[in-house]
N, C-alpha and C positions, 0 to 999 in steps of 0.2 A: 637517360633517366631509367631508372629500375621500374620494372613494371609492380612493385610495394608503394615508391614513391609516385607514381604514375594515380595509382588508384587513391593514395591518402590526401594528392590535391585535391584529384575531383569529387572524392565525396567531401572535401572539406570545402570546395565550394558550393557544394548542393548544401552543405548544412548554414552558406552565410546566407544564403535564399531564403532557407526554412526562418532564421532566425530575422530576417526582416518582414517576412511575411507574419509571423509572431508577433512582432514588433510594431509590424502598422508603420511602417516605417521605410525610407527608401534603404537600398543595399550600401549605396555609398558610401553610408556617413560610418561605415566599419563592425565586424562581426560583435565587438566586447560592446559599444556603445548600442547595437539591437539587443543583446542579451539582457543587457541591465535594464532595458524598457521589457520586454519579451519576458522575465523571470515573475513579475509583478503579475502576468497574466496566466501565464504558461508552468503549471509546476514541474512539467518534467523537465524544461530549462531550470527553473532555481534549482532543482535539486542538482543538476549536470555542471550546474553555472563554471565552478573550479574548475574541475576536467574539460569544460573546454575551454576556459584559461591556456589550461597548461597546451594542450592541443595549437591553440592561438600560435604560440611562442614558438614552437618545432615549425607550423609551416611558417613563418615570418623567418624563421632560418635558414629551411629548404627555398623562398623566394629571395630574399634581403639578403641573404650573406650568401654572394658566390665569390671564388677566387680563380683566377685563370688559371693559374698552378695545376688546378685539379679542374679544370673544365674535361670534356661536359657534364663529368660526373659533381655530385652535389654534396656538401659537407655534413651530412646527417641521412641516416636511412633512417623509417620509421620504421619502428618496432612490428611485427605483426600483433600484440595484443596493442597496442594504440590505434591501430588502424579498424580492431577488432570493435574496440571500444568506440570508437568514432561512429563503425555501421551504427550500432545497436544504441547510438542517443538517437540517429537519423530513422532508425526506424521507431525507437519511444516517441519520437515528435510526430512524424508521417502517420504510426497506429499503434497509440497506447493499448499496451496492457488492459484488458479491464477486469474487474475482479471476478466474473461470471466466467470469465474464460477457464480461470484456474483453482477456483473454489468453491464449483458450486457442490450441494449439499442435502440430503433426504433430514428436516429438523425435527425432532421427536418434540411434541407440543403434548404436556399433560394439561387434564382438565383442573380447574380451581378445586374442585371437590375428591381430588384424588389423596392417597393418602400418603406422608412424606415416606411410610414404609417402601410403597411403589418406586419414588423419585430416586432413593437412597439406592436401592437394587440397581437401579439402571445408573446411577452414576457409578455405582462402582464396580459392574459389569462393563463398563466402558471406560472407564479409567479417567470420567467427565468429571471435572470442577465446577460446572454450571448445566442448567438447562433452561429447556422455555415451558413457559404456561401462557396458555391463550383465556384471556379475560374479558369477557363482552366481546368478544371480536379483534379483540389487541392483542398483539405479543408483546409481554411480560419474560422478563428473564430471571432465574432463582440464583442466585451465585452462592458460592460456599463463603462467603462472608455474610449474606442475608442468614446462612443455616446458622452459622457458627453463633451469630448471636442472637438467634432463636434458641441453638442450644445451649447457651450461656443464663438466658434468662427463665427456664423452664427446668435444668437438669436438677434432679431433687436426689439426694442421696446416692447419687451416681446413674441415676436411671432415666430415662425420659419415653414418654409417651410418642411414640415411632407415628401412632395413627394418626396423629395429627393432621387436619388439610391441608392441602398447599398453600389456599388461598390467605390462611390464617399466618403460616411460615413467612409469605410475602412482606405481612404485615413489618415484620424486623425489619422491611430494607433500610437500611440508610443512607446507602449514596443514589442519588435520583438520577447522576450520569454513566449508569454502568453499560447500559442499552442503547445506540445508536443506527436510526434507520438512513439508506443512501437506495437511491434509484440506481438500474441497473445500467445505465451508462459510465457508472463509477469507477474510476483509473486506480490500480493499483498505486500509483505515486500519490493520489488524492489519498485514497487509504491512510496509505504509511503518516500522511499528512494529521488525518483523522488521531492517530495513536499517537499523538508526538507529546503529550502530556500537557498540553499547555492549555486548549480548546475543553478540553476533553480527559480532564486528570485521571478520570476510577474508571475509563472504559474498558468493558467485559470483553464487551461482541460489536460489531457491524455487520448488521446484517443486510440482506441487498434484496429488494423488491420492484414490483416493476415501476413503482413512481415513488419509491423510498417512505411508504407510509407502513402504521403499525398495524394494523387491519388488513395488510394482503399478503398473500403467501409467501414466505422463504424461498429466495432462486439461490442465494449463497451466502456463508458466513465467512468472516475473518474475526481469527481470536491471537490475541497478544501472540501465540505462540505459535503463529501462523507466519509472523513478520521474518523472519529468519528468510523462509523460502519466499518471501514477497520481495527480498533484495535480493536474494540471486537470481530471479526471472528478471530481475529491472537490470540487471549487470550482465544479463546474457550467459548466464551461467547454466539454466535453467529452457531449453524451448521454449519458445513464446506462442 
């Protein structure tokens, strides 16, 4: 046995552990029947679920199909990135990613009373499409789709009144789901989960706080355009 195939049994019997232990379930009754209970609880198995499918299949070949012809060598080496791939779901399941690890963030919060002249400078000093305003004690987020149709229904002969407050700007918002709070235990997979369009259609932001409410401090944000680099840390592509 090749010490490639040596190491892709045993970690691929530490992950049918992980996946019964997931699963609430004994190891017996087979890796794809804990997965399929396991995925329902566990997102970073449903999201894995396929790949270790396929994974499945290669060792049920390296076990189940041997020939004497070629003993003791085995009819399949795994690949190094399969095997690469195999660690890094064992470590998503063992110690998920979580989103404070790799996003946290210093959030610039204007006052309600500040003027959109203010907001406008800094977004476009920063090349931002949104920001946050803190109201009562809440975070509030301004998106360039609240602006746009602020500036849709105000611009007069090509001009518009810049002084305008923020709190007044807000007033345009129209989609009520662009903002979304998660407590700081939050998994990058749960994330990606959060943006998937379904839950959660016109989300801006997820921001991460220490019990996921709107009234305490920013520890990290993730924006639509953050999701790129939230799937290469989940594929190992990225440190974790």
């Amino acid at each position: 046995m090749s010490e490639q195939t040596e190491i892709f049994l045993a970690r691929f019997a530490q992950l049918e552990k992980l996946a019964a232990r997931e699963a609430r379930q004994d190891e017996s009754r087979g890796l794809m029947a804990n997965v399929r209970v396991a995925k329902e609880r566990n997102p970073v198995i449903r999201r894995n679920a396929s790949d270790i499918k396929l994974l499945a299949k290669l060792r049920n070949v390296l076990v189940h199909e041997r020939d004497a012809r070629y003993a003791p060598r085995y009819l399949a080496e795994p690949l190094p990135e399969l095997v690469a791939q195999l660690v890094n779901i064992i470590q998503q399941i063992e110690k998920p990613a979580r989103v404070v690890q790799h996003f946290m963030v210093s959030v610039r919060e204007f006052e309600p009373g500040d003027s959109m002249v203010k907001v406008l400078r800094f977004l476009a000093a920063q090349e931002f499409s949104q920001t946050f305003v803190r109201i009562e004690g809440r975070l509030k987020i301004l998106t360039a789709n609240t602006i746009q149709r602020w500036l849709g229904h105000n611009a007069t002969d090509e001009l518009i009144d810049c002084t305008e407050s923020v709190s007044n700007v807000l007033g345009y918002q129209e989609l009520p789901d662009e903002l979304l709070f998660a407590p700081r235990e939050t998994t990058l997979v749960a994330a990606l989960d959060a943006f998937d369009g379904v839950k959660h259609p016109h989300l801006a932001a997820l921001v991460i706080t220490e019990h996921g409410r709107e009234n305490e401090e920013p520890l990290a944000l993730l924006t639509p355009s953050d999701l790129g680099r939230v799937t290469q840390i989940l594929e190992g592509k990225v440190p974790c």
